[in-house]
matplotlib code that plots the C-alpha trace (Angstrom):
import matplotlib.pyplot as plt

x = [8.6, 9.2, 5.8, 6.3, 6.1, 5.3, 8.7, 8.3, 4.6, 5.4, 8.1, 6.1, 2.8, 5.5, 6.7, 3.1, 2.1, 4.9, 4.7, 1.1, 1.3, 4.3, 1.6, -0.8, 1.8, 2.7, -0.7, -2.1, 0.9, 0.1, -3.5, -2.8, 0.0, -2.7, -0.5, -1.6, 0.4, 1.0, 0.1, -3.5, -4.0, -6.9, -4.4, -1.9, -4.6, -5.1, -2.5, -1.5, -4.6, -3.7, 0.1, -1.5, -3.7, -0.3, 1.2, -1.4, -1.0, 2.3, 1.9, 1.7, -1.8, -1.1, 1.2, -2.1, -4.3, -2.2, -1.4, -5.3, -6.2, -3.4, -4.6, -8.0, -7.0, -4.8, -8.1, -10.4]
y = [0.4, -2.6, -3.8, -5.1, -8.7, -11.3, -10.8, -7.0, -6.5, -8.7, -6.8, -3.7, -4.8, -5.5, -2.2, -0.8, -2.7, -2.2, 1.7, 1.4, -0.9, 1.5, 4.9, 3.0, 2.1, 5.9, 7.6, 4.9, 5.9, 10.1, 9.6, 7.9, 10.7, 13.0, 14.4, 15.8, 14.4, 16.8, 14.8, 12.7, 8.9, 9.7, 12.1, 8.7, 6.6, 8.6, 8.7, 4.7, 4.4, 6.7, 5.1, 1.4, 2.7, 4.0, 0.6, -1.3, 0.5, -0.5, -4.4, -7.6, -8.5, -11.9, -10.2, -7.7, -10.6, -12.3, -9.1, -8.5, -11.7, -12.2, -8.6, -10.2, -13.2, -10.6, -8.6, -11.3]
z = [-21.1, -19.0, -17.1, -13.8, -13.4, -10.4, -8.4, -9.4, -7.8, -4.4, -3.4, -4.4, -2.5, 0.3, 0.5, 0.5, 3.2, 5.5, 5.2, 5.7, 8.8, 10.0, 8.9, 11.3, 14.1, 14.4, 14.1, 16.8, 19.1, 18.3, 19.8, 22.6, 23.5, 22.4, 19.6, 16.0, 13.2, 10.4, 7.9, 8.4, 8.2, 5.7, 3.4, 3.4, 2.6, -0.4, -1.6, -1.0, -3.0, -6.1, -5.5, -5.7, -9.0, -10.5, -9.9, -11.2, -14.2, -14.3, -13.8, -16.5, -16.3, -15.0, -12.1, -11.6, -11.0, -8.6, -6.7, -6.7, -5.1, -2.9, -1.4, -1.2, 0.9, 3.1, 3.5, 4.9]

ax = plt.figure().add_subplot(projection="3d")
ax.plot(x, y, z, "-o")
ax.set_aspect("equal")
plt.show()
């Protein structure tokens, strides 16, 4: 099976940050209206977590390390 490689990950980490930016956006906007989303910021959390462990598992280590520190500069 094919590991994903540098191009591979940033897209990916792209994708996972837009959704989870996007997850944020609407939750935000559903307590200020005072509304109760079906599914729970902490239940997409978990699973962008197990997603991002899948991933990793997934990923050259060379594209793994630069994934891992580029999330770490993000983070700061």
């Amino acid at each position: 099976m094919t590991k994903f490689n540098i191009q591979d990950r940033v897209i990916l980490d792209d994708m996972v940050a837009m959704f989870t930016d996007e997850m944020n956006k609407m939750q935000d906007e559903a307590d200020l209206l005072g509304n109760r989303m079906i599914i729970t910021r902490e239940y997409w959390t978990h699973m962008l977590t197990e997603l991002q462990e899948k991933i990793d598992g997934f990923t050259t280590k060379k594209a793994l390390r630069q994934s891992i520190s580029q999330r770490e500069m993000t983070n700061v």
